[in-house]
N, C-alpha and C positions, 0 to 999 in steps of 0.2 A: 416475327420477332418484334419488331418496330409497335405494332398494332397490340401485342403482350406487356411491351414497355406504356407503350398511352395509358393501358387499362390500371397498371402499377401504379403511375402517377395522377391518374383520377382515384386513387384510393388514398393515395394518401394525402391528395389535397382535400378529400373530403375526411379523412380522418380529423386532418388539422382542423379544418374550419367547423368539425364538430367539436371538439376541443377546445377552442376560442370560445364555442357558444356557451361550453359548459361550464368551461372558467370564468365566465363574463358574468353569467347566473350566478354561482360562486361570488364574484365581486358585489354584485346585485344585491344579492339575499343578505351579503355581510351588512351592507350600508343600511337595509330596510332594518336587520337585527337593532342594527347601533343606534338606528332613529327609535326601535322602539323601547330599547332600552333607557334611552336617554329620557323620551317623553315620562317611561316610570318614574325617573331619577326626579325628575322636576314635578313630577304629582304628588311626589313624597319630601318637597322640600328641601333637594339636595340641589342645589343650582348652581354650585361651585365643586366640579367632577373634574376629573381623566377616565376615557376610555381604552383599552387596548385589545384589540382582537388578538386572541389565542391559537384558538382554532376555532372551523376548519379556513384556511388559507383560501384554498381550492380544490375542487376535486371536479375530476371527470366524469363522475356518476351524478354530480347535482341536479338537480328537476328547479324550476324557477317555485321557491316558496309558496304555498297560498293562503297561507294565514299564521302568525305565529300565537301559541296562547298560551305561554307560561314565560315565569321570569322565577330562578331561582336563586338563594346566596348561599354563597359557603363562606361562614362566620373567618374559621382561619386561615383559609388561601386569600380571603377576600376577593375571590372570584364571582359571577355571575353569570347565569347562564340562559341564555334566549332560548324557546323551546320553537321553531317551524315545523309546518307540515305541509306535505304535498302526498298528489298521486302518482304511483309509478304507471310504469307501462299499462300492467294490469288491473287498474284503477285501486289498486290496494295501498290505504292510508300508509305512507312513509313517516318517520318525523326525522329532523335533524337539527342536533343542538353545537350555538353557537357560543364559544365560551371566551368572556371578556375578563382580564384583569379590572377590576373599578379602583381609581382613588380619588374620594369622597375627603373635600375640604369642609373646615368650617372656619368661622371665624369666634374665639373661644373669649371668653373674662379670664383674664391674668391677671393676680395681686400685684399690686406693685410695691407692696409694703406687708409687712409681718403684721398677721390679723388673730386679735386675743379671741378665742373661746367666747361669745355672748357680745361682742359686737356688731351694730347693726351695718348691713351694707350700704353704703354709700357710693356714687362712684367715680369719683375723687380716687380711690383705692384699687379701681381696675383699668385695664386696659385690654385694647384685644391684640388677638395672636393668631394669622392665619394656621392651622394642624390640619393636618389628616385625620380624620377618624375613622378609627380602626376597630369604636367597640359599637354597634347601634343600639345596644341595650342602655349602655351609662353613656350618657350623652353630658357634656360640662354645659354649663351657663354660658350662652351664648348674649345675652341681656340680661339688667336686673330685673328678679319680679316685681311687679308694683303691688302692694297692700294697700286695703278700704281701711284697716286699723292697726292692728301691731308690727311695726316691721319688721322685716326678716332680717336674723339673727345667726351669725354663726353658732353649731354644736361643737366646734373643736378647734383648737388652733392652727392656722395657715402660713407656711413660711411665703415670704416674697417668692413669686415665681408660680404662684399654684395657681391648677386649676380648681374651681369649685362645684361643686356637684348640688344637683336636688334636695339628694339626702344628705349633706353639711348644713342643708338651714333646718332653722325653730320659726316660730312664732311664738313662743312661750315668753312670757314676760321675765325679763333679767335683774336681779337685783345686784348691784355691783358693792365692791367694801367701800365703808365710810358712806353708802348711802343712807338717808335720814328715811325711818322707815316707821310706817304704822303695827303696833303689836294688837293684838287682839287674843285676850281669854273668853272664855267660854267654860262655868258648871254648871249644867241646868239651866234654871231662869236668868241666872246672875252675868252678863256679862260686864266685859272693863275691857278698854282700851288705853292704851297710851301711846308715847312716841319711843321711839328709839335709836341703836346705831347699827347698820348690820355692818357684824366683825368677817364675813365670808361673803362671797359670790353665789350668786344661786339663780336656778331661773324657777316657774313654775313646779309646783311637787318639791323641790328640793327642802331638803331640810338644811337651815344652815344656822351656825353661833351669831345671836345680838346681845348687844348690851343696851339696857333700858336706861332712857334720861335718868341721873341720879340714882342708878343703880346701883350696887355693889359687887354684883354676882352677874356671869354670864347665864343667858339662855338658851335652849335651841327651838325653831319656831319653823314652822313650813310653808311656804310663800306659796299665795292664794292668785289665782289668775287674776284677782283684783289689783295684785301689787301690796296687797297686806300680807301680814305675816301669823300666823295661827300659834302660839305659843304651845307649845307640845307637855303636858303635864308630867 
């Protein structure tokens, strides 16, 4: 009987301490997931994260990883998933995926003041704002661009408080009201220029109402990426 009980309790100290070793792998494989997770996160410029492991915790069936070779996202959980592999007993390819909550900081341009339609960015006018980013498709301006020549321009109005996006700037040349503006006609051979007033806002292509020095009559003319204006016949 005695000798039945030793044999009991050599079982299930070796059960445990295979258990220990399989949760400890478990622990292992988590932290190698996390480190390689992390290393992606900073290959791709995100240096300012949270991780949190999901799954798996632990299990008792874990084999120590031997190489992990995938990283995947799921846009609306905001999840991420480490892909390892190992061999089982019978040397047949296992895989097993590690799934991490990610939140992905940045540090964003914030208005700080209400921005017209066709103003150039300055940044006097922004400020940053640690967020989360939640979408990696439309990423906000994290800096201004710099421009060789025209500066960038808003296409729409910004309350204080916005973020601004890629696609909110121009580089299109702006003509603001009351700016003093070049007219140019065009029949044939014959052209004539003068000066003028522009009565509307306009950037590039746009058609908008001037009035010519000493005119009497309004016109409408369409502003040339030169900053002249094409009088429209």
């Amino acid at each position: 009987m005695l000798h039945h009980t030793q044999i009991l309790v050599s079982l299930f100290w070796l059960t445990l301490v295979n258990t220990v070793v399989n949760v400890t792998d478990a622990n292992e494989n988590a932290e190698r997931a996390e480190a390689k997770l992390a290393t992606w996160l900073k290959t791709h410029d995100y240096t300012d994260y949270q991780l949190t492991l999901v799954s798996p915790t632990s299990s008792t069936e874990n084999r120590t990883i031997e190489s992990f070779v995938a990283i995947d996202y799921q846009q609306p959980r905001r999840r991420m998933k480490v892909t390892g592999r190992y061999h089982d007993d019978k040397g047949r390819v296992r895989k097993q995926h590690f799934w991490f909550d990610t939140q992905v900081f940045i540090e964003a341009l914030v208005s700080t003041r209400h921005l017209q339609a066709g103003e150039a960015l300055q940044q006097k006018d922004f400020t940053t704002q640690r967020l989360q980013m939640l979408d990696r498709m439309h990423l906000p301006l994290t800096e201004l661009p710099q421009s060789s020549h025209l500066p960038f321009r808003l296409q729409s109005t910004k309350a204080a408080g916005s973020l601004v996006y890629q696609k909110d700037l121009t580089q299109k040349r702006v003509i603001a009201v009351h700016d003093r503006v070049k007219l140019l006609w065009h029949d044939g051979p014959i052209s004539i220029s003068t000066q003028g007033i522009a009565l509307e806002q306009g950037m590039t292509g746009d058609t908008i109402e001037v009035m010519p020095y000493k005119g009497t009559a309004s016109l409408l003319a369409i502003v040339q990426p030169s900053g002249e204006l094409k009088i429209v016949e």
